[in-house]
py3Dmol code that shows the C-alpha trace and the ligand (Angstrom):
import py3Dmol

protein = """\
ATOM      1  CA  UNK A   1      -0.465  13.392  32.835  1.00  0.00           C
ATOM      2  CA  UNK A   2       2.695  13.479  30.542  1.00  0.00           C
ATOM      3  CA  UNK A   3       3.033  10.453  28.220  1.00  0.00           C
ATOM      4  CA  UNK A   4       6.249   8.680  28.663  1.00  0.00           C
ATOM      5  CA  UNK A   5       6.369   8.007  24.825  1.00  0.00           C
ATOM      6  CA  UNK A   6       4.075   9.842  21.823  1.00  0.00           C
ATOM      7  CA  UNK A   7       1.316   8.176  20.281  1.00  0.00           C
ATOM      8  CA  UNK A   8      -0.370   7.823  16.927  1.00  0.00           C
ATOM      9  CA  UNK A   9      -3.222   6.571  15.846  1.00  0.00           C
ATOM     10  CA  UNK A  10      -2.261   5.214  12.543  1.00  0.00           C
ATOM     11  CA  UNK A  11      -5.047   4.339  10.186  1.00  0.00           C
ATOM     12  CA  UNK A  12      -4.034   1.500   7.395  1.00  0.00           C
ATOM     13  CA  UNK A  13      -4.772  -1.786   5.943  1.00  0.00           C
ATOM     14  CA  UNK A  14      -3.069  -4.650   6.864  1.00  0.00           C
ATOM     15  CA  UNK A  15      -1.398  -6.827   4.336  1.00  0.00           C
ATOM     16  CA  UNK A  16      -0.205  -9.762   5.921  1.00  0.00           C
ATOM     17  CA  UNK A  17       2.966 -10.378   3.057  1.00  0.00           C
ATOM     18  CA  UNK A  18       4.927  -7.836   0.794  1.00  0.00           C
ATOM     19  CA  UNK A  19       5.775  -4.978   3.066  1.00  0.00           C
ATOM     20  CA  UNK A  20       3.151  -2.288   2.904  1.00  0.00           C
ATOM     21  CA  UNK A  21       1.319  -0.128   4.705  1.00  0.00           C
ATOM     22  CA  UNK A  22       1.090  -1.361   8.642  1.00  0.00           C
ATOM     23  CA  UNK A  23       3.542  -3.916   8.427  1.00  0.00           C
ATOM     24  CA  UNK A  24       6.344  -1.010   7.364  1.00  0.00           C
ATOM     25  CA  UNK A  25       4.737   1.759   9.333  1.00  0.00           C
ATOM     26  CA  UNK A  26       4.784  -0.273  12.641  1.00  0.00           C
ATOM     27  CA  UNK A  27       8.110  -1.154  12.827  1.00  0.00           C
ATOM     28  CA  UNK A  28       9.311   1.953  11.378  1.00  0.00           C
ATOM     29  CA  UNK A  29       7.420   4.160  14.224  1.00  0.00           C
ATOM     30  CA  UNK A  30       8.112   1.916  16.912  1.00  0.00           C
ATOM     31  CA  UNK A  31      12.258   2.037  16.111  1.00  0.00           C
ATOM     32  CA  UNK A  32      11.558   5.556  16.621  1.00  0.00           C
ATOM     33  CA  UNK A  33      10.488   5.302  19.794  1.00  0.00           C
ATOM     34  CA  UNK A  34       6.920   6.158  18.857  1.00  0.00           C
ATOM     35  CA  UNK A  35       3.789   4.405  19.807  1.00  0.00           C
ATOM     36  CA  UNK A  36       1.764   2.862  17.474  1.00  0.00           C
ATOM     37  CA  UNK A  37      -2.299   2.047  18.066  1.00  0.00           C
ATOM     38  CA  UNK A  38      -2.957   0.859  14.568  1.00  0.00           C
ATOM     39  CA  UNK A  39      -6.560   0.572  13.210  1.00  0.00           C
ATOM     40  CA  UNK A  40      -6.820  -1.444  10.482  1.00  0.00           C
ATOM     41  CA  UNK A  41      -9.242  -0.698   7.473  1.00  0.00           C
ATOM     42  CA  UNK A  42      -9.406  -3.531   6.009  1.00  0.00           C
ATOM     43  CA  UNK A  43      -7.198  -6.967   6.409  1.00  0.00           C
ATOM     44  CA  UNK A  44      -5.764  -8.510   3.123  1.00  0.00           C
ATOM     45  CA  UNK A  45      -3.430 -11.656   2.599  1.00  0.00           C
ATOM     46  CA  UNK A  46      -0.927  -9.514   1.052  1.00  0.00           C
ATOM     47  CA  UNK A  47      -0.869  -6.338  -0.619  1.00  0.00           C
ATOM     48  CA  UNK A  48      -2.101  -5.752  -4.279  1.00  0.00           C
ATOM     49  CA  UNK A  49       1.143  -4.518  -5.910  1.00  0.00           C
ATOM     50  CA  UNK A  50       1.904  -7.449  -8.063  1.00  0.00           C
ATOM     51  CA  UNK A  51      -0.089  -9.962  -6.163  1.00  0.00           C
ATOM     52  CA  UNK A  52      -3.409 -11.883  -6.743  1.00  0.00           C
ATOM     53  CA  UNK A  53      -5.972 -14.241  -5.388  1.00  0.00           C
ATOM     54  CA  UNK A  54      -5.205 -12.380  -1.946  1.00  0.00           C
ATOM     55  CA  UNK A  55      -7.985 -13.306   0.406  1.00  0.00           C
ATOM     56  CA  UNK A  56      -9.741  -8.965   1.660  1.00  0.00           C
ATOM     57  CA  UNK A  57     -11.812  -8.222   4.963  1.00  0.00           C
ATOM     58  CA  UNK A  58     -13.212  -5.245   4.514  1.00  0.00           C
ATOM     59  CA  UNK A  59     -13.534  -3.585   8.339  1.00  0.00           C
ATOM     60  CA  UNK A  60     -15.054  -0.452   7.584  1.00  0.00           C
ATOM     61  CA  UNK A  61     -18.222  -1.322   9.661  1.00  0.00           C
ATOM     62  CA  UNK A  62     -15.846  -2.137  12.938  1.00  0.00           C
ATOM     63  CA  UNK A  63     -13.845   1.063  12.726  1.00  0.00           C
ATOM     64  CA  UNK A  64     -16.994   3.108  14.125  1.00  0.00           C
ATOM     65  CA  UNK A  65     -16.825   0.858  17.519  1.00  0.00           C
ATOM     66  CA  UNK A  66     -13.316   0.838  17.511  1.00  0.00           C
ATOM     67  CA  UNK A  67     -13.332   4.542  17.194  1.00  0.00           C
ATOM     68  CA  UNK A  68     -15.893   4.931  19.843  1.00  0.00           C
ATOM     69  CA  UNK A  69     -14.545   2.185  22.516  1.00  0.00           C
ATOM     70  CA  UNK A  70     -11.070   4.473  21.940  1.00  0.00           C
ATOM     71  CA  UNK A  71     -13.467   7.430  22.708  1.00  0.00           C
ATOM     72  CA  UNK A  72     -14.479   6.033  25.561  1.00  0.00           C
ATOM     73  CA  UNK A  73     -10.696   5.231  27.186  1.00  0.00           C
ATOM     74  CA  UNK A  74     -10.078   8.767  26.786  1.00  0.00           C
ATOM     75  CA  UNK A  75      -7.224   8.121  24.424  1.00  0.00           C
ATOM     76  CA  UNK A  76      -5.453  11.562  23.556  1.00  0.00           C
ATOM     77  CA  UNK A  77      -3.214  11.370  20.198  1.00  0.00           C
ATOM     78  CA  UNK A  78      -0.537  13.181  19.644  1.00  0.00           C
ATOM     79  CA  UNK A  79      -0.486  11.927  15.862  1.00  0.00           C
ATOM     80  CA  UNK A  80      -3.332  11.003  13.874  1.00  0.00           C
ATOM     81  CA  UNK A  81      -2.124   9.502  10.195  1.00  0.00           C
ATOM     82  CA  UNK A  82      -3.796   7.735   7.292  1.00  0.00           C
ATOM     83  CA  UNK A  83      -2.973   5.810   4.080  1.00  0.00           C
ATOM     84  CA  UNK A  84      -4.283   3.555   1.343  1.00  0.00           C
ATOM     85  CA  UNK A  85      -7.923   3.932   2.111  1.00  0.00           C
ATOM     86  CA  UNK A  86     -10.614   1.073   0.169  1.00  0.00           C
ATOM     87  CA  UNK A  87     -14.015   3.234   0.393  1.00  0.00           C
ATOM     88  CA  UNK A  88     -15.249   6.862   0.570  1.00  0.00           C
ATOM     89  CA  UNK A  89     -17.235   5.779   3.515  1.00  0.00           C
ATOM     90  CA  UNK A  90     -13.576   5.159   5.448  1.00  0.00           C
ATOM     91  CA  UNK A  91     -13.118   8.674   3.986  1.00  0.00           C
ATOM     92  CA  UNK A  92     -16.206   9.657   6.365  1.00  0.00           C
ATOM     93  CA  UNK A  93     -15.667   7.672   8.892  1.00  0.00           C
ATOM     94  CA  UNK A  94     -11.744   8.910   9.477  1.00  0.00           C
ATOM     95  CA  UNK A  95     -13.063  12.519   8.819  1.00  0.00           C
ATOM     96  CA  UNK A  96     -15.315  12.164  12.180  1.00  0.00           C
ATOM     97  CA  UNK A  97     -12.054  10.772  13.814  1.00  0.00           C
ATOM     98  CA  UNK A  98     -10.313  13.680  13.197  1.00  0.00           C
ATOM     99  CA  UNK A  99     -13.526  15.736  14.605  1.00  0.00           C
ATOM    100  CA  UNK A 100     -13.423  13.775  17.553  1.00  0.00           C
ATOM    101  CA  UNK A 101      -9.607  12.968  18.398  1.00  0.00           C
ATOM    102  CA  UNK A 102      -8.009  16.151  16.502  1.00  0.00           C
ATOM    103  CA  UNK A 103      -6.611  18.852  18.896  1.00  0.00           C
ATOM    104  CA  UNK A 104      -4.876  22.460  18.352  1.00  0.00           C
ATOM    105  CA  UNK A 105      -1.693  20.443  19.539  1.00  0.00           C
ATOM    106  CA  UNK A 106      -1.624  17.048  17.537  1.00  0.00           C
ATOM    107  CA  UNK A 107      -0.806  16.425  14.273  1.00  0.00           C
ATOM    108  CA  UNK A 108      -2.988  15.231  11.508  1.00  0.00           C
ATOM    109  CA  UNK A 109      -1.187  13.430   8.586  1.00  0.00           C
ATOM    110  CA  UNK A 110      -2.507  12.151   5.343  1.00  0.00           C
ATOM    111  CA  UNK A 111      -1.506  10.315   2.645  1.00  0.00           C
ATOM    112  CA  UNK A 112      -3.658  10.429  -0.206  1.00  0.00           C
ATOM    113  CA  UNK A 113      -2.590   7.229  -1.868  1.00  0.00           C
ATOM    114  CA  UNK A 114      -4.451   7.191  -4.694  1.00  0.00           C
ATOM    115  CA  UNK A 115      -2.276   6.294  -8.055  1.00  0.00           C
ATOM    116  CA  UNK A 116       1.336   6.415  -8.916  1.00  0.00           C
ATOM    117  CA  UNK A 117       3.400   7.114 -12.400  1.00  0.00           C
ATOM    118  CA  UNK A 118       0.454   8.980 -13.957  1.00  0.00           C
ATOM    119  CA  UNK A 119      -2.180   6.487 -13.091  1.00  0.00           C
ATOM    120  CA  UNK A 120      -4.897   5.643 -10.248  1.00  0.00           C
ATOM    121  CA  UNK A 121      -4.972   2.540  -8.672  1.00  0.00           C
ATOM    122  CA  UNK A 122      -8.127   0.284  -9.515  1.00  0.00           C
ATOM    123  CA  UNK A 123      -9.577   0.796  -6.569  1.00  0.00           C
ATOM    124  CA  UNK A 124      -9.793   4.947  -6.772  1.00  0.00           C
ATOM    125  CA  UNK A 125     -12.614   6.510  -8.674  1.00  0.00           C
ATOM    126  CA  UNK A 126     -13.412   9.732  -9.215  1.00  0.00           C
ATOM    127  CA  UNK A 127     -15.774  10.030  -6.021  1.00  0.00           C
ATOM    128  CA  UNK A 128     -12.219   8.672  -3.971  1.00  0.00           C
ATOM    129  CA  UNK A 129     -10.773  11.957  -5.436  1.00  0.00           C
ATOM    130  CA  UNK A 130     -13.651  14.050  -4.284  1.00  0.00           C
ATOM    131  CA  UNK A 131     -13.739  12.422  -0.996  1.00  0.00           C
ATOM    132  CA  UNK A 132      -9.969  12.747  -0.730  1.00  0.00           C
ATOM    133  CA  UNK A 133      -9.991  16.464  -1.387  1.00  0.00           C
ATOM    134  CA  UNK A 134     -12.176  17.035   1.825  1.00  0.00           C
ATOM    135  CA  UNK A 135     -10.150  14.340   3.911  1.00  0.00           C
ATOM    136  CA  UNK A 136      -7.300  16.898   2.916  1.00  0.00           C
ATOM    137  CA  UNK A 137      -8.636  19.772   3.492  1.00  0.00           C
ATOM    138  CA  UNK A 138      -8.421  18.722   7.970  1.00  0.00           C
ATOM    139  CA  UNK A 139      -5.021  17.470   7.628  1.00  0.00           C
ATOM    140  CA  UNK A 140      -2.024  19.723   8.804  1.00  0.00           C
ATOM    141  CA  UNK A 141       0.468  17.507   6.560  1.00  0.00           C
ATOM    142  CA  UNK A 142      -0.131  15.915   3.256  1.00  0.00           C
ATOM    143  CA  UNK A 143       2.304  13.930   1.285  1.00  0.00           C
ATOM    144  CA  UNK A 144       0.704  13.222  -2.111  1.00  0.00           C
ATOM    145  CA  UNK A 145       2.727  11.811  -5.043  1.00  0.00           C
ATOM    146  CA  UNK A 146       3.486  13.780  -7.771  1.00  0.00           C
ATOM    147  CA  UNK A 147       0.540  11.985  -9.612  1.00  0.00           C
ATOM    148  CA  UNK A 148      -1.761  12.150  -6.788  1.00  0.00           C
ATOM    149  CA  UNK A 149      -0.705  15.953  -6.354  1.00  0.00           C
ATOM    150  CA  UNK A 150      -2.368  16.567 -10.028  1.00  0.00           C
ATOM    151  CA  UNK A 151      -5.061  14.448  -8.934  1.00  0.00           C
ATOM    152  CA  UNK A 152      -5.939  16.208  -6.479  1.00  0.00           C
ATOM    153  CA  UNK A 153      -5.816  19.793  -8.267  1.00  0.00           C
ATOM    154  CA  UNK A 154      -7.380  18.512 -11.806  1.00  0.00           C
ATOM    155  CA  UNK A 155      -3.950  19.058 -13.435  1.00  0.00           C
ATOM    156  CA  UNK A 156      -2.414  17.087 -16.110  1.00  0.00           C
ATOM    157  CA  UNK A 157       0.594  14.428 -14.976  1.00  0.00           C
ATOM    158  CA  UNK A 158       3.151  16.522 -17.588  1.00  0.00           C
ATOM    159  CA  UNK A 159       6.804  15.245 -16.428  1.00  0.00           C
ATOM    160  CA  UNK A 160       7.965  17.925 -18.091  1.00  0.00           C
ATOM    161  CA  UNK A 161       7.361  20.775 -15.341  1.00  0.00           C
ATOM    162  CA  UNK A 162       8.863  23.195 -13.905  1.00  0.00           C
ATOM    163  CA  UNK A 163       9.979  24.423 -10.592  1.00  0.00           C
ATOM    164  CA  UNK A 164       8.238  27.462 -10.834  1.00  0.00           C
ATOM    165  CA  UNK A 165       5.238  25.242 -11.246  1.00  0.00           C
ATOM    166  CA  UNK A 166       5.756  22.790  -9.055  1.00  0.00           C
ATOM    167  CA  UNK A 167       5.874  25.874  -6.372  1.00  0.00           C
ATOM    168  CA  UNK A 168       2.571  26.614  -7.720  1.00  0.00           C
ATOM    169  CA  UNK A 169       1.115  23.324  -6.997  1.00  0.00           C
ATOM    170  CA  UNK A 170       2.204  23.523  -3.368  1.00  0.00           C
ATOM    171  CA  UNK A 171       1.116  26.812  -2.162  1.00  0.00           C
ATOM    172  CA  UNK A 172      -2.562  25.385  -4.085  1.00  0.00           C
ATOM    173  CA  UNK A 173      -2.436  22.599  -2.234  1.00  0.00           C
ATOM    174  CA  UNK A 174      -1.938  24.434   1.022  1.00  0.00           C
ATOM    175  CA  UNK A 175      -4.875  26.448   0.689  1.00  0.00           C
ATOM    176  CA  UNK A 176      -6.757  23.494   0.507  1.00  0.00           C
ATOM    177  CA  UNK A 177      -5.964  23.307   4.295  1.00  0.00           C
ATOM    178  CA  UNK A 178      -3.216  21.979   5.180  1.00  0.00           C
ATOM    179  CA  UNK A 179      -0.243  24.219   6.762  1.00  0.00           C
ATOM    180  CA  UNK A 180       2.660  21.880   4.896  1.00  0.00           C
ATOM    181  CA  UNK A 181       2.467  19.736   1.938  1.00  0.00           C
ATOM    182  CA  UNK A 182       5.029  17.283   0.474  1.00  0.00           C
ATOM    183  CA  UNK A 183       4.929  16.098  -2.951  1.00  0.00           C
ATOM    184  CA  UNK A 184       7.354  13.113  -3.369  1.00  0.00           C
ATOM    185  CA  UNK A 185       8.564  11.847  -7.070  1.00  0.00           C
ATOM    186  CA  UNK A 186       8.834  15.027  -8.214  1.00  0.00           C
ATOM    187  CA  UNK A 187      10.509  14.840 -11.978  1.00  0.00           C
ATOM    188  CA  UNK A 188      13.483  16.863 -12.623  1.00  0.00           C
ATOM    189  CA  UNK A 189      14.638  17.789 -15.770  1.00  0.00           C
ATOM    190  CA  UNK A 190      14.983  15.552 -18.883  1.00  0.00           C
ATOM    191  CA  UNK A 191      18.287  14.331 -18.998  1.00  0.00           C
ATOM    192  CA  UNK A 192      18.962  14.055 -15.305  1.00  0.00           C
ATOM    193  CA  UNK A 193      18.970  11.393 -13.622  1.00  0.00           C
ATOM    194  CA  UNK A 194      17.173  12.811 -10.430  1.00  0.00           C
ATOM    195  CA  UNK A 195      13.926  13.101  -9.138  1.00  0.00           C
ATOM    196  CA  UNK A 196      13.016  15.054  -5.834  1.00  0.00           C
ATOM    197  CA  UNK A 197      11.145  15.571  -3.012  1.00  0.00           C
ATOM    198  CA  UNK A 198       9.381  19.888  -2.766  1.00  0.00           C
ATOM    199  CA  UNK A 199       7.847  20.570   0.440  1.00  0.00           C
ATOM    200  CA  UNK A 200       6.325  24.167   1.319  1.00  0.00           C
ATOM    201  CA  UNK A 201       5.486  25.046   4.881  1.00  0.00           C
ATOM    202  CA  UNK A 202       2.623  27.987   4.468  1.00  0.00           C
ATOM    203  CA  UNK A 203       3.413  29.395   8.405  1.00  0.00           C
ATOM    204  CA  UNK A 204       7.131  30.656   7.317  1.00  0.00           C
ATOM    205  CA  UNK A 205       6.061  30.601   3.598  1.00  0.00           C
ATOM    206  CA  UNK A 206       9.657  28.047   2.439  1.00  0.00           C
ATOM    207  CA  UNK A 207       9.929  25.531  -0.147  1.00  0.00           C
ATOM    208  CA  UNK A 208      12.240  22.707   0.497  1.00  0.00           C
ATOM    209  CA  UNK A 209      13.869  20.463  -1.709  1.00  0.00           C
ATOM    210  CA  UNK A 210      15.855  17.266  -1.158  1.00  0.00           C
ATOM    211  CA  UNK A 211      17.083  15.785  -4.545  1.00  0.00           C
ATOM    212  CA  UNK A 212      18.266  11.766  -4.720  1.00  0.00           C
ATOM    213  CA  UNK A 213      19.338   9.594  -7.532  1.00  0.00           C
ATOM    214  CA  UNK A 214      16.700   8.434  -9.427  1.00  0.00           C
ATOM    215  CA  UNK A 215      16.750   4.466  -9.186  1.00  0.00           C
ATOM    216  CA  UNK A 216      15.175   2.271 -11.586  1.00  0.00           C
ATOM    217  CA  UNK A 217      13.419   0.181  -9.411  1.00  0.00           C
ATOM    218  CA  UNK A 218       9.962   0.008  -8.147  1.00  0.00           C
ATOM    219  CA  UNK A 219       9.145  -1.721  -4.636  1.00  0.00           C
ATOM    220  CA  UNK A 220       5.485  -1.110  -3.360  1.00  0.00           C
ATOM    221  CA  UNK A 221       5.383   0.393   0.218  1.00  0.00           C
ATOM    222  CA  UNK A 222       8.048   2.950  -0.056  1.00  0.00           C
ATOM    223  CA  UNK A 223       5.269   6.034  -0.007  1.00  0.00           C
ATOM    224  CA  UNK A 224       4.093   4.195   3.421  1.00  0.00           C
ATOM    225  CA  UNK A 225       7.531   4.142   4.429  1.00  0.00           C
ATOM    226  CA  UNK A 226       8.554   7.500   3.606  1.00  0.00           C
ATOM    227  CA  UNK A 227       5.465   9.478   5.026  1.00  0.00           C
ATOM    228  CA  UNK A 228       6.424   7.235   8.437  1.00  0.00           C
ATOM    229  CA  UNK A 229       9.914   8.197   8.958  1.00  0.00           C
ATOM    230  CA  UNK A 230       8.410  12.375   8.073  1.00  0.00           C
ATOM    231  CA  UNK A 231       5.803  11.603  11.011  1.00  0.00           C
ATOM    232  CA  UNK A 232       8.180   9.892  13.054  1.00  0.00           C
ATOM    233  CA  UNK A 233      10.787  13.038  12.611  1.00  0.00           C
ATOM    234  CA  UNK A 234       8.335  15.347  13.317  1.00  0.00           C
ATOM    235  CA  UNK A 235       7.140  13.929  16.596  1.00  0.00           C
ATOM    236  CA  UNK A 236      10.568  14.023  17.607  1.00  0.00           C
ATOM    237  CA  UNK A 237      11.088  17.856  17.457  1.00  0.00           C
ATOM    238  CA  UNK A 238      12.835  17.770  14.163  1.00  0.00           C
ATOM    239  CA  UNK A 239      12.170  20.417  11.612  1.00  0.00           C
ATOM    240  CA  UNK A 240      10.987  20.304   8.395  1.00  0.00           C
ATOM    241  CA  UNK A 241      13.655  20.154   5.876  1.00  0.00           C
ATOM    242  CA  UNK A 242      15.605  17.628   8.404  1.00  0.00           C
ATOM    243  CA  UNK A 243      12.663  15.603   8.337  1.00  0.00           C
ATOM    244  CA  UNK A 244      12.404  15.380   4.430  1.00  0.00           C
ATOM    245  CA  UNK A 245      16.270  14.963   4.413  1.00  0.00           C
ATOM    246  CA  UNK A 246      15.637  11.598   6.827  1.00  0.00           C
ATOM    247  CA  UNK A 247      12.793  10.032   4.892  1.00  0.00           C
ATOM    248  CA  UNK A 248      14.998  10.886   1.518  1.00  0.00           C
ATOM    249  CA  UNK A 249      17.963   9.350   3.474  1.00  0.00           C
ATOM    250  CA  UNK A 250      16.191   5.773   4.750  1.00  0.00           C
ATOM    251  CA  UNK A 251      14.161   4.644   1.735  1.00  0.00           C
ATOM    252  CA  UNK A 252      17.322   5.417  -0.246  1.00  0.00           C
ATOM    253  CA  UNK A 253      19.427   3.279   1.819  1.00  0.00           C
ATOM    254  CA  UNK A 254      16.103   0.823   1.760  1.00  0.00           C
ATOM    255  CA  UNK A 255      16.050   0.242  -1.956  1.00  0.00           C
ATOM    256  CA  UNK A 256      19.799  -0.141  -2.340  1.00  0.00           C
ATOM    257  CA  UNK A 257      19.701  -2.854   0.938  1.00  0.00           C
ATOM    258  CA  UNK A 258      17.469  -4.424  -1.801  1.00  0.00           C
ATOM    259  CA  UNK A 259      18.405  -4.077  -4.909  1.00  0.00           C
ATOM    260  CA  UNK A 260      21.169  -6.365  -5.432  1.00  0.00           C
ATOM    261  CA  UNK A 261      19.278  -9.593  -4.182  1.00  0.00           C
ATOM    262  CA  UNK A 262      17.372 -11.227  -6.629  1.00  0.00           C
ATOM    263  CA  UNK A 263      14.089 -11.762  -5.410  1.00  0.00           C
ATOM    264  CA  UNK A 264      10.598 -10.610  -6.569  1.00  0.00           C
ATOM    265  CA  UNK A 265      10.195  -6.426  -5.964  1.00  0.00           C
ATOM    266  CA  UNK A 266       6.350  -7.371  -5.047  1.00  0.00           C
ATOM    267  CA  UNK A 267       7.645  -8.561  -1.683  1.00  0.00           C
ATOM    268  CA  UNK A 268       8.861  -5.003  -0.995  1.00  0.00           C
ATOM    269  CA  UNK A 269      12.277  -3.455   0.265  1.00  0.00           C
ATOM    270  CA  UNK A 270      14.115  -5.330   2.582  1.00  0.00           C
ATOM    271  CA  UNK A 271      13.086  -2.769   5.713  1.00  0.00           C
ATOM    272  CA  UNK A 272      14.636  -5.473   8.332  1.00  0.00           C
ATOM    273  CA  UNK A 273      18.031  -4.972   6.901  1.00  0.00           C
ATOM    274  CA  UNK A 274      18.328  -0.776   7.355  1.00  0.00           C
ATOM    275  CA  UNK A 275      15.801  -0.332  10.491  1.00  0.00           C
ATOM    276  CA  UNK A 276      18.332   0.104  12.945  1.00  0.00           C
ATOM    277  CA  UNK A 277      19.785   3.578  10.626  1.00  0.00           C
ATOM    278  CA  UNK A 278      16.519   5.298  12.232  1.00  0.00           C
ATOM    279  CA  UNK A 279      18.357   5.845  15.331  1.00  0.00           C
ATOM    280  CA  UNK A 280      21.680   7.117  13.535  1.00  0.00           C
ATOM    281  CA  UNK A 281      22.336  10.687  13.363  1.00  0.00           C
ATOM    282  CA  UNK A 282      21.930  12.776  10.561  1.00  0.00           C
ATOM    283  CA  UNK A 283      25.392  12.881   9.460  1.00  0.00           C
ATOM    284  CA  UNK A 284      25.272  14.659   6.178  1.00  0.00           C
ATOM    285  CA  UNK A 285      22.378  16.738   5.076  1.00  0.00           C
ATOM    286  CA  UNK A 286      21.359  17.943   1.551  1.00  0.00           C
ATOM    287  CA  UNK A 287      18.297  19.892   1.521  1.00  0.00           C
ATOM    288  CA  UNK A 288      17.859  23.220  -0.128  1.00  0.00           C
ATOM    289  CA  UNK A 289      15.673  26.567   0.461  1.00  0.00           C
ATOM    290  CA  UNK A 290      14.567  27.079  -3.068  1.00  0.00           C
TER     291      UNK A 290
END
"""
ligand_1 = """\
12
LIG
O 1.427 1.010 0.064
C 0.212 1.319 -0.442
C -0.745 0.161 -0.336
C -1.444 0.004 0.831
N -2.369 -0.987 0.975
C -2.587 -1.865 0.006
C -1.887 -1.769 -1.188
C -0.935 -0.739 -1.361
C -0.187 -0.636 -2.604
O -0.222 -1.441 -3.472
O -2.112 -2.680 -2.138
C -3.608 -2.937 0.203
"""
view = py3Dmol.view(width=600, height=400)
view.addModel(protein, "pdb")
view.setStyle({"model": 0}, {"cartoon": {"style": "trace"}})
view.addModel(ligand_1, "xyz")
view.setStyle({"model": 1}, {"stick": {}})
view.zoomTo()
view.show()
């Protein structure tokens, strides 16, 4: 039976307020004509980026009936993706869904959020890392951070690196398993005011860049964001360097839809205002073979 639309299993908390992970994934996939069968990890008031007191269910214990019941119905994937993930025994537990629902065909995404601007975040220790490494090691695409690249390979956060390097890094990553990695925040030179996104697909053995501006802002969510509008590029037939030129493209035009209101970053970018450029054409494009 052919599906009438693609579906993805995407596997996130959800933060009820500030725009992160589910709540920007969701409606990002689903403008792009994508279905989305989320299964939540954990359910928080809001997100932790700036906020506290937020109420935290953790749901690791449901997501082996939820995986199973999903067995059951036979569900085929043609996109399985995680995120943000609270425990190593999630880490397990999406490993086995991978075993179960992964297929020479689909697509296996992850995003090992783990830290960002040199640092983890509280929650990631160094058995997350270790656990990460294997949960990267079934994925076809990663799209690590430039910290959570270094993380990943024991390497030291130095801004001051080179392409050459940077190259380096990817093709390292890859043989970790997956066929095409991403590393986003990539610094460019000192003095410019920059930073990229390098991609290397290991099949045709090409590095892809995408530079933007470098704006000083921070808004949590936009990794979630970016990695969507990749996976929702992908499933529609795009190629790679289109795909990174798209996910460059929107959370640009999301942070500068946000940054000249004043209200509080936490709450994230304002996704409701730009979610209709999705379905605009790719009118200029600005990636490089490097
Ligand atoms: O966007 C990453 C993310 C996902 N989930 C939760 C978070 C964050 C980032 O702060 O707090 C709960």
């Amino acid at each position: 039976m052919i599906k009438p639309v693609k579906r993805i299993a995407a596997i996130h908390d959800l933060s009820g307020f500030g725009r992160a992970s589910l709540t920007v994934i969701m409606p990002i996939l689903s403008t792009m004509g994508i279905q989305v069968c989320p299964m939540p990890t954990a359910i928080l008031s809001s997100h932790t980026g700036g906020f506290t007191g937020y109420s935290f269910v953790d749901l690791t214990d449901t997501m082996i009936d939820y995986k199973n019941h999903w067995k059951e119905l036979n569900i085929d994937f043609d996109c399985i993706y995680s995120g943000f993930l609270g425990s190593t025994k999630q880490i397990d537990i999406i490993s086995g869904f991978i075993d179960d629902f992964g297929t020479e065909e689909n697509l296996v995404v992850v995003d090992p959020v783990m830290g960002d601007n040199g640092k983890l975040y509280d929650t990631m220790g160094t058995d997350m890392i270790e656990s990460m490494k294997k949960l990267v090691s079934k994925a076809d695409v990663i799209t690590p951070n430039f910290t959570e690249a270094a993380y990943l390979l024991n390497k030291n956060c130095d801004l001051d690196i080179s392409e050459e390097m940077i190259k380096e890094w990817l093709v390292e990553l890859s043989h970790m398993g997956p066929n095409t990695v991403i590393i986003t925040s990539v610094p460019e030179p000192k003095m410019s005011k920059n930073t990229s996104v390098i991609a290397y697909d290991r099949k045709s053995n090409k590095f892809w860049k995408v530079s933007c501006e470098y704006i000083p802002a921070h808004f949590p969510g936009t990794g979630d964001g970016f990695t969507s509008v990749i996976v929702g590029s992908l499933l529609q037939g795009d190629s790679l360097p289109i795909a990174l030129d798209r996910g460059v493209q929107f959370i640009t035009a999301c942070i500068r839809a946000s940054y000249g209101f004043d209200y509080p970053h936490r709450e994230g970018v304002l996704l409701e205002k730009v979610l209709q450029n999705l379905n605009m054409p790719v009118m200029v494009s600005s990636y490089e073979l490097i």
